[in-house]
NUKETI-994922 format. One record per residue (C-alpha): residue in one letter; x, y, z. Coordinates in nm, 2 decimals, m for minus. Layout:
SITE,residu,px,py,pz
SITE,A,X,Y,Z
...
//
This chain:
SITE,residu,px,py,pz
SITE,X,3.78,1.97,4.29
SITE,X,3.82,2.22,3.96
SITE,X,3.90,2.54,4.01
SITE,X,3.81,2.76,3.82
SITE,X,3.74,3.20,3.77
SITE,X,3.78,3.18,4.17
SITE,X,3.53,2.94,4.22
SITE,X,3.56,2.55,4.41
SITE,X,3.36,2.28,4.24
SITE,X,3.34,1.92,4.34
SITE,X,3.36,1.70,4.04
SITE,X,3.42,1.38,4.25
SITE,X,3.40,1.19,4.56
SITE,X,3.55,0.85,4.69
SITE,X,3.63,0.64,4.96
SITE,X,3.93,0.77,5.14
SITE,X,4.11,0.41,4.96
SITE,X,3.95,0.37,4.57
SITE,X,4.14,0.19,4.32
SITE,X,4.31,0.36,4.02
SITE,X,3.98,0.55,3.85
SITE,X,3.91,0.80,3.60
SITE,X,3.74,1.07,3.69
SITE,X,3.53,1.23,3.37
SITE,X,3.43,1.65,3.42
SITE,X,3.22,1.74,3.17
SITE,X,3.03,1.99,3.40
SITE,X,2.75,1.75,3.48
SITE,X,2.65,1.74,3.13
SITE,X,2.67,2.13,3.02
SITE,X,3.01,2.10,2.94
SITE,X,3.32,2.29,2.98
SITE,X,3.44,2.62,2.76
SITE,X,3.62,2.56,2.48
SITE,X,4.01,2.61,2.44
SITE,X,4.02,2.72,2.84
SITE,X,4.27,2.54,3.12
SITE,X,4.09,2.48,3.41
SITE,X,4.27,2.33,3.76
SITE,X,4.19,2.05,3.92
SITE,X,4.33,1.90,4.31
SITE,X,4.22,1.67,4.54
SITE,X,4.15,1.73,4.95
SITE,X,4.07,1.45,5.26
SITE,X,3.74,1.54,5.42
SITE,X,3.75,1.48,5.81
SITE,X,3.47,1.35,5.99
SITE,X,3.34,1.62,6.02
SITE,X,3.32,1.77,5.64
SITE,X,3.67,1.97,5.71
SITE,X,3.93,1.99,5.41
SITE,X,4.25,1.87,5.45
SITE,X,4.57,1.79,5.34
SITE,X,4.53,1.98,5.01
SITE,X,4.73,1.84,4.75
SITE,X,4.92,1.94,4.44
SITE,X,4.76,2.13,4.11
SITE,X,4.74,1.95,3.77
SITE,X,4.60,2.16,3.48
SITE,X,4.41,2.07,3.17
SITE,X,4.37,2.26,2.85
SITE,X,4.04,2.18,2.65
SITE,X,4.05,2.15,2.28
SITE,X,3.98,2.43,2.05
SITE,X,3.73,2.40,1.79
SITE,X,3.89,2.33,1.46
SITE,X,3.79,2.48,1.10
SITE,X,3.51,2.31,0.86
SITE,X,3.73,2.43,0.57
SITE,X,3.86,2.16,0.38
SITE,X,3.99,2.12,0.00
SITE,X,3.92,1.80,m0.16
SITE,X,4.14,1.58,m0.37
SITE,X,4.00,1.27,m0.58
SITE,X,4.18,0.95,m0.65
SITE,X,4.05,0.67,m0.87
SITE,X,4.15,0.29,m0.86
SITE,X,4.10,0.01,m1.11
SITE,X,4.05,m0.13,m1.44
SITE,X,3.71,m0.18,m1.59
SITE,X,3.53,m0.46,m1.54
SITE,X,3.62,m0.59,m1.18
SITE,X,3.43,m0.48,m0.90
SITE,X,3.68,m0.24,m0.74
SITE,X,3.61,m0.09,m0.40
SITE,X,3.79,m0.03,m0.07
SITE,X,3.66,m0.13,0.25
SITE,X,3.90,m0.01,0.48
SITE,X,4.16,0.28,0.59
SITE,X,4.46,0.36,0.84
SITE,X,4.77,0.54,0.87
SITE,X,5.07,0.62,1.13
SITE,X,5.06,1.01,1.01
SITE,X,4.93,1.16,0.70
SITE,X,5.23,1.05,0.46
SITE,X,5.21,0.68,0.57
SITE,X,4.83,0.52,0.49
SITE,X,4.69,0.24,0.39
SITE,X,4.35,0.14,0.23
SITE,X,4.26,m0.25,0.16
SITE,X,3.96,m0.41,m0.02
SITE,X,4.03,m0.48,m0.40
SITE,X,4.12,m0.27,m0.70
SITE,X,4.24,m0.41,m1.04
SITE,X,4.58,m0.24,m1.16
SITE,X,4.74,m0.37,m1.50
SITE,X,4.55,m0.66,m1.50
SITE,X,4.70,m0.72,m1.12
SITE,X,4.40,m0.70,m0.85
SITE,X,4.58,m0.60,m0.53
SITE,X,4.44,m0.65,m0.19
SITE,X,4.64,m0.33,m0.03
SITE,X,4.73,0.02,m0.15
SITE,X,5.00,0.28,0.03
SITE,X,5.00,0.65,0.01
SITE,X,5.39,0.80,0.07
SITE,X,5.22,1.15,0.07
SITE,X,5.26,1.20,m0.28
SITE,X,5.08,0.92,m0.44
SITE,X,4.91,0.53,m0.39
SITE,X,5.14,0.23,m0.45
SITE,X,4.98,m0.10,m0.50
SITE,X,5.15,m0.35,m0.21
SITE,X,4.96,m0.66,m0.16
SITE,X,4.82,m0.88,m0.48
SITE,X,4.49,m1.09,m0.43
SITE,X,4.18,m0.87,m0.28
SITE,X,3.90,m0.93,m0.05
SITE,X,4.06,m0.72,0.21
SITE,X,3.80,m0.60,0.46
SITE,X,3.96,m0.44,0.73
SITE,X,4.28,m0.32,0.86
SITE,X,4.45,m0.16,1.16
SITE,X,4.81,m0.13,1.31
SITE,X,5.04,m0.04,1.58
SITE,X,5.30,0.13,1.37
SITE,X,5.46,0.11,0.99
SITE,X,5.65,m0.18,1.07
SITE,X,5.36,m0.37,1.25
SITE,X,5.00,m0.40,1.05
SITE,X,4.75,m0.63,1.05
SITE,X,4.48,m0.68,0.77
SITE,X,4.21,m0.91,0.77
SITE,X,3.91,m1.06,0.48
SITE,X,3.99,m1.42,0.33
SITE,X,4.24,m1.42,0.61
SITE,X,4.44,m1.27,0.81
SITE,X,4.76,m1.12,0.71
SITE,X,5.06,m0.93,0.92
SITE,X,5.28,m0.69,0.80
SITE,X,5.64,m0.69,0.98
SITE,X,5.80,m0.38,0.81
SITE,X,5.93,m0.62,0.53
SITE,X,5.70,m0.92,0.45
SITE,X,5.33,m0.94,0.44
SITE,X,5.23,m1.35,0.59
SITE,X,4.90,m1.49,0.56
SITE,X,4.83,m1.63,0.93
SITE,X,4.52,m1.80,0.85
SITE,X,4.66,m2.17,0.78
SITE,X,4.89,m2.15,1.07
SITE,X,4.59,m2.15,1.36
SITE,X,4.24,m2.36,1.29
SITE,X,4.02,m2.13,1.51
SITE,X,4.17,m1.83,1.23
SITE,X,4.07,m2.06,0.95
SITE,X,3.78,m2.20,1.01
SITE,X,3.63,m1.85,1.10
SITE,X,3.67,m1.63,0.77
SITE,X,3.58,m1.44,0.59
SITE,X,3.66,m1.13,0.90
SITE,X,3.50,m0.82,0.83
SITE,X,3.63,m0.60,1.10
SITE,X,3.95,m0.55,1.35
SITE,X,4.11,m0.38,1.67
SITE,X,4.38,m0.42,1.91
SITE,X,4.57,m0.31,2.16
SITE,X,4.90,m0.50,2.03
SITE,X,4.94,m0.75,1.84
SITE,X,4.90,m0.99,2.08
SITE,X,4.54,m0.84,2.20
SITE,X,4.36,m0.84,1.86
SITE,X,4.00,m0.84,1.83
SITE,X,3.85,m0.97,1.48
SITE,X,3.48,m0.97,1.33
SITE,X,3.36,m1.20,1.09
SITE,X,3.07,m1.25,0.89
SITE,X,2.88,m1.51,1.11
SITE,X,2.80,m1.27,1.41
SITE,X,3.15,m1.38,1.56
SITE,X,3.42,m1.20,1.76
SITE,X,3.76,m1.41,1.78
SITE,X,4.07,m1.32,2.02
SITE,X,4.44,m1.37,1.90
SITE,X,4.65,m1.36,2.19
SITE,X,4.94,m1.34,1.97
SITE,X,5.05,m1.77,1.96
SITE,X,4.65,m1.86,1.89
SITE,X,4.29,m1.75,1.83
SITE,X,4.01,m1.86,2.06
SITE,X,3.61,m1.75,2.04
SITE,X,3.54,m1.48,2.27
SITE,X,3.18,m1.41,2.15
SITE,X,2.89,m1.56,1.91
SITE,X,2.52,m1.39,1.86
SITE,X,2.29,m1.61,1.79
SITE,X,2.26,m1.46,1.45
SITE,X,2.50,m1.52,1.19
SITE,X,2.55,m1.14,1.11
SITE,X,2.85,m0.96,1.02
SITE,X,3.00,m0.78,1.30
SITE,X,3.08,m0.49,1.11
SITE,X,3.30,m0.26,1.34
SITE,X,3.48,m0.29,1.61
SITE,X,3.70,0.00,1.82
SITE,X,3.79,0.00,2.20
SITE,X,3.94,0.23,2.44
SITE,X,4.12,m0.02,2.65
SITE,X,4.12,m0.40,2.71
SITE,X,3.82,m0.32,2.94
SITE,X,3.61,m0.15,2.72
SITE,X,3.55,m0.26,2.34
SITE,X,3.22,m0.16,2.16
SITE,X,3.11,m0.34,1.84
SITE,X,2.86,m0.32,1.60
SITE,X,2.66,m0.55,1.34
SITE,X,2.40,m0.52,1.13
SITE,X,2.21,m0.72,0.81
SITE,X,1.89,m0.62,0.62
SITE,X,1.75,m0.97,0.71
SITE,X,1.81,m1.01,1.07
SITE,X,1.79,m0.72,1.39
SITE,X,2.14,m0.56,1.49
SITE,X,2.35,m0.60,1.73
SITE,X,2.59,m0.30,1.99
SITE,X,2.77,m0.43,2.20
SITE,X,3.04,m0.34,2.51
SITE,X,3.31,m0.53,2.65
SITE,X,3.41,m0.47,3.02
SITE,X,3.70,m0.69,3.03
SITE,X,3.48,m1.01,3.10
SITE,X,3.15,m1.00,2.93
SITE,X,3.00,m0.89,2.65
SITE,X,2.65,m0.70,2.74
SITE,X,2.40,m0.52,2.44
SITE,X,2.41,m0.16,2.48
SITE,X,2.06,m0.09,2.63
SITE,X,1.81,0.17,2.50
SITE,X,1.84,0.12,2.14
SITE,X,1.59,m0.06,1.91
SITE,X,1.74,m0.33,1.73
SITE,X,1.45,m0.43,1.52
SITE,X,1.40,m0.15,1.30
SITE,X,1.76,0.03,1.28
SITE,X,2.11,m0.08,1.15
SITE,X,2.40,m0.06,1.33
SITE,X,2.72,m0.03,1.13
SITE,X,2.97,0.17,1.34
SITE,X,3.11,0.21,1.69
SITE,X,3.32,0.50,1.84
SITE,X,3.47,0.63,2.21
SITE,X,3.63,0.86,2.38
SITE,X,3.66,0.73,2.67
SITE,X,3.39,0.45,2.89
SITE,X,3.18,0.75,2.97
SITE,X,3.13,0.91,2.59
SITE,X,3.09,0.70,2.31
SITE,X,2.89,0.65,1.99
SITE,X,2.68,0.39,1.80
SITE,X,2.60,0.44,1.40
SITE,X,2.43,0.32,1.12
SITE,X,2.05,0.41,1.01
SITE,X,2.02,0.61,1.30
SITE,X,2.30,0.69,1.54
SITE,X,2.32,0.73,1.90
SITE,X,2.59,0.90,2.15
SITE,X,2.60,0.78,2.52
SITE,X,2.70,0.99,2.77
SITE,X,2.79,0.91,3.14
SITE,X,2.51,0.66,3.05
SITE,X,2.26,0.85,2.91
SITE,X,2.16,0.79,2.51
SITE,X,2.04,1.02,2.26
SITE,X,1.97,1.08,1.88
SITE,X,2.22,1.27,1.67
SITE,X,2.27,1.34,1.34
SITE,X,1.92,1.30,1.24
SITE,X,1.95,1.41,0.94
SITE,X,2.23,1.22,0.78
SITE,X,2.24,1.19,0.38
SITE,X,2.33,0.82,0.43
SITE,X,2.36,0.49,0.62
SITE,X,2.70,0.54,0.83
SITE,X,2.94,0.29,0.76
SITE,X,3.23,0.43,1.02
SITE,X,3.26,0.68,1.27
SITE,X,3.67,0.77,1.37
SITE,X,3.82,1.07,1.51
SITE,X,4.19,1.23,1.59
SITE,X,4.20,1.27,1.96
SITE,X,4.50,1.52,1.93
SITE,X,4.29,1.78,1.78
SITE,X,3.88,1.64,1.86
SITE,X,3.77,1.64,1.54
SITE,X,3.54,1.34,1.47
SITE,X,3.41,1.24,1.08
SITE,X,3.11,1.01,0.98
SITE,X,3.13,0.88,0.63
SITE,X,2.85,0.61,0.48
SITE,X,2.65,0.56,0.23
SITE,X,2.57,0.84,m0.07
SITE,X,2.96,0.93,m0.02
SITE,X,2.81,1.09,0.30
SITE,X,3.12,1.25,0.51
SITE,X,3.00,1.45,0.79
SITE,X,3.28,1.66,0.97
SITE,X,3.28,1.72,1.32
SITE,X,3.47,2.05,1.46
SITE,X,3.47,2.05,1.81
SITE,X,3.10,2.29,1.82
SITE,X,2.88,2.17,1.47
SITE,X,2.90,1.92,1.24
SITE,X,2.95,1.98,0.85
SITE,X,2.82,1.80,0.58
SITE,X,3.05,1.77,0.28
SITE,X,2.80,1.48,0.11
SITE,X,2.65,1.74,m0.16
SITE,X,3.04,1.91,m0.20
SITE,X,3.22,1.59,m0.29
SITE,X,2.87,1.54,m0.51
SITE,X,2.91,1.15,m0.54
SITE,X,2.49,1.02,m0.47
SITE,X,2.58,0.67,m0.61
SITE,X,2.91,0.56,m0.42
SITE,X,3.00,0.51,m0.04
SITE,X,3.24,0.53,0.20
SITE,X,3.32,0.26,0.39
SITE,X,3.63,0.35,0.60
SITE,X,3.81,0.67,0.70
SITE,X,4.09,0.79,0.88
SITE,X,4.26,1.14,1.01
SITE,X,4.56,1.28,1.09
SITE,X,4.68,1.65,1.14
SITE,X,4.43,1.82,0.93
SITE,X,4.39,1.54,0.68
SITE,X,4.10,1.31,0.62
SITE,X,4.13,1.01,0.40
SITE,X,3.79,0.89,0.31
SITE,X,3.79,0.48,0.12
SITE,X,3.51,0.38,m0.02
SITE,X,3.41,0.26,m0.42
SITE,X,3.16,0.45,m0.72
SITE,X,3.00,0.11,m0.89
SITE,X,3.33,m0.03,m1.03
SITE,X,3.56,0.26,m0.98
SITE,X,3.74,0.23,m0.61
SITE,X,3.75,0.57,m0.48
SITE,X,3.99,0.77,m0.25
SITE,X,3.88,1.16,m0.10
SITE,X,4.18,1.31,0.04
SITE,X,4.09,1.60,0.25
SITE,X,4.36,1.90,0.33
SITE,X,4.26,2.13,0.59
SITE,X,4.33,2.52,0.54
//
């Protein structure tokens, strides 16, 4: 039960035994105030609809809506005449991030780039970096022509040492839970599990699109995402065992580029159009987006959430509206392909023809 202003509500009801569950109170849809601590206990019902045996009182704090007021900062990558452009971002905290693809510095085209909080370092050489994600500083894994961990000290290239890894590239997204539980996408509608000592096929539409995003909430719930102008798109969910297509969208006429969740019960779906599903019920949002979405993430400490695509579109959620800052940042013939946040920052990748480009955004 919640308790809450003097008033008893049932949120949930089980079997006197249930296995470990989570139990999801968003007010039967309405959902709860913002920035308010609500209280929450369990009872036994007798046979007879009695309470008993009231037990202790946990207490939750909702999140607070954030402010829309961000200043901008610019960075530029590459020398002219190679395509530079950077697919991908992720960080520990806001002084230690890192953006892949390929940008040509001093005649040196570098796969990886670092920000220390004061500036970008190149890191890796060769490009074609698609994707990245990691666990902490010292433990990072990147992914494109091949697949490549960072240990703190050395970047290795993985993809010679397993024939599943090799034979599979290019990859074109990633996400783990450790790095032995890594989930990678590649271009031929493919998902591929490393278990740490070797990669095995977990998944393969029968369209070779690229699977273009990938981001879970546990090992029992993964969505992904892919999409190509020539063939329908594909959503899918992972419950540990199977992978089933997300029902109720049309796959014909829409492409899906991005995937996003909370938790199993709230999660999102993005690209031409873009979806939320909640305790299993879909609907439309962001109708009126500038852009295709190319990736949807979010900082679960403070709720904010932050679309970025096509036509530099960034859209800026706040915990009550969503901002557009697509017309602000004024950049109609680049996109964003990748973004990241952290404690009032937002680093948005993406590339402006051959210029790669880099919108650090500093919350007030």
């Amino acid at each position: 039960l919640r308790s809450f202003n003097n008033t008893e509500t049932i949120i949930a009801e089980y079997p006197l035994e249930v296995a470990d569950t989570t139990i999801t109170d968003d007010d039967n849809g309405v959902g709860l105030l913002l920035d308010t601590t609500y209280t929450y206990f369990a009872v036994r019902v007798d046979s007879l609809g009695e309470l008993k045996d009231t037990s202790n009182t946990v207490t939750q704090k909702t999140l607070a809506p954030t402010s829309h007021d961000y200043t901008w900062q610019e960075c530029t990558f590459g020398d002219a005449g190679y395509p530079n452009t950077l697919y991908d971002v992720w960080g520990t905290d806001e002084n230690n991030v890192w953006a892949c693809g390929g940008v040509k510095i001093n005649d040196t085209v570098y796969g990886i780039i670092k920000w220390d909080g004061v500036e970008w370092k190149p890191v890796d050489k060769n490009g074609g970096r698609a994707a990245i994600f990691g666990f902490s500083e010292n433990d990072i894994w990147v992914v494109g022509g091949g697949v490549f961990h960072f240990d703190g000290t050395v970047w290795s290239d993985l993809t010679e040492e397993d024939e599943v890894l090799n034979s599979n590239i290019p990859y074109t997204s990633l996400w783990g839970t450790s790095s032995s539980n890594l989930y990678l996408g590649n271009a031929w509608g493919k998902i591929i599990h490393w278990d740490g000592v070797k990669a095995s096929i977990v998944f393969e539409n029968s369209d070779p699109i690229p699977i273009t995003d990938i981001y879970g909430i546990s090992n029992n719930f993964i969505l992904a995402s892919g999409s190509a102008l020539s063939t329908p798109s594909i959503s899918l969910k992972f419950n540990g065992t199977d992978w089933d297509i997300l029902s109720g969208l049309n796959y014909n006429t829409t492409l899906f580029r991005t995937v996003f969740g909370w938790n199993p019960y709230d999660y999102f779906v993005g690209g031409s159009k873009n979806y939320r599903y909640l305790n299993g019920v879909v609907s439309e949002i962001l109708q009126q987006a500038p852009g295709i979405l190319e990736k949807i993430r979010a900082d679960k400490s403070t709720g904010e959430i932050v679309a970025v695509g096509d036509g530099f579109t960034l859209l800026h959620f706040n915990g009550v509206d969503w901002k557009d800052y697509s017309y602000e940042l004024n950049q109609p013939n680049s996109a964003f392909y990748g973004v990241y946040l952290n404690n009032g920052k937002i680093f948005a990748a993406g590339g402006a023809g051959i210029i790669g480009k880099i919108f650090i955004g500093t919350q007030k």
